[in-house]
N, C-alpha and C positions, 0 to 999 in steps of 0.2 A: 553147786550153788553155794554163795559165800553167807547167806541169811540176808541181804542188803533187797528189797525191793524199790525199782523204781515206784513213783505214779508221777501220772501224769496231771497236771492242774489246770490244762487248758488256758495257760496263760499267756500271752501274747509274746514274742519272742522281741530279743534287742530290737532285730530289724522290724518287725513288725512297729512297734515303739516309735522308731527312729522314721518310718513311711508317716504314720499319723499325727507327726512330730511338723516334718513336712508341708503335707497337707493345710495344718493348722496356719505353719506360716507361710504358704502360699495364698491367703484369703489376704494378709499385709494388714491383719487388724487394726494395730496402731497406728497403720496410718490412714483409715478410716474416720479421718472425723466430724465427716458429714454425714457418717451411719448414724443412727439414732440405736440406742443398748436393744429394741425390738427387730430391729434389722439383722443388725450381727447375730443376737440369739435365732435369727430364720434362718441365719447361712449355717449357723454350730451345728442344732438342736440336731436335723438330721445325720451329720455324720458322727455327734457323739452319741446319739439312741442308737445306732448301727452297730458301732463298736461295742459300746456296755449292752446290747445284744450277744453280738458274737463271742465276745472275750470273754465278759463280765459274769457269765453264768456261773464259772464254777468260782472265781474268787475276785470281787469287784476291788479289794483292795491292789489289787497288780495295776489297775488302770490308774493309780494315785499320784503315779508322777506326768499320765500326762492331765490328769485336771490340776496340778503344781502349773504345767505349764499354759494350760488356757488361762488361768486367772493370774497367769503373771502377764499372758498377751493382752489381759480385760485390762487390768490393775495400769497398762500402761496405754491401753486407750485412753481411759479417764484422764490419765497424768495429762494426755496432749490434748485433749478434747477442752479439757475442764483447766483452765490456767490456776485455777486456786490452789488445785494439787501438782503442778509443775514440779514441786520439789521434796512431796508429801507422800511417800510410797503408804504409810500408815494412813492417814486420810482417805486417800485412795481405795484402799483395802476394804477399810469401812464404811465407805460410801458405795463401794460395791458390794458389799453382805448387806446392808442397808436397801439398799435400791435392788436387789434379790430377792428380798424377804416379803416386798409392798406386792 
């Protein structure tokens, strides 16, 4: 034995990532823009509680790039939904931490 211990952190693997990556955009969020933000969170809510179930136990910060990647798919419904923010990714952003918080 060289002193070197693995551990495990139960963290979801590339592919694992890259399936829920997927998923995500197989819902076509952004171009949803007859969802209303209550709708899409009915379609999200269950498969992200699932995963930050499964995954999420031993270290929630591993699942950080894919909530990078839902609120870049949120951040760009708003853009197409919402024409004010057409060309306003920061607007955007904050209109959905905003409309999150209510």
């Amino acid at each position: 034995m060289t002193g070197h211990i693995r551990i495990y952190h139960g963290v979801g693997s590339p592919t694992a990532l890259k399936s829920m990556r997927a998923t995500i955009k197989s819902l076509n969020i952004p171009r949803q823009t007859s969802w209303t933000l209550a709708e899409i969170a009915r379609q999200l809510n269950p498969l992200l509680r699932g995963w930050m179930a499964y995954y999420g136990r031993s270290s929630r910060s591993a699942l950080s790039t894919l909530a990078d990647y839902v609120n870049g798919k949120l951040k760009a419904w708003i853009m197409r939904k919402f024409k004010r923010f057409q060309s306003h990714k920061t607007r955007a952003s904050r209109f959905l931490r905003v409309g999150l918080e209510k």
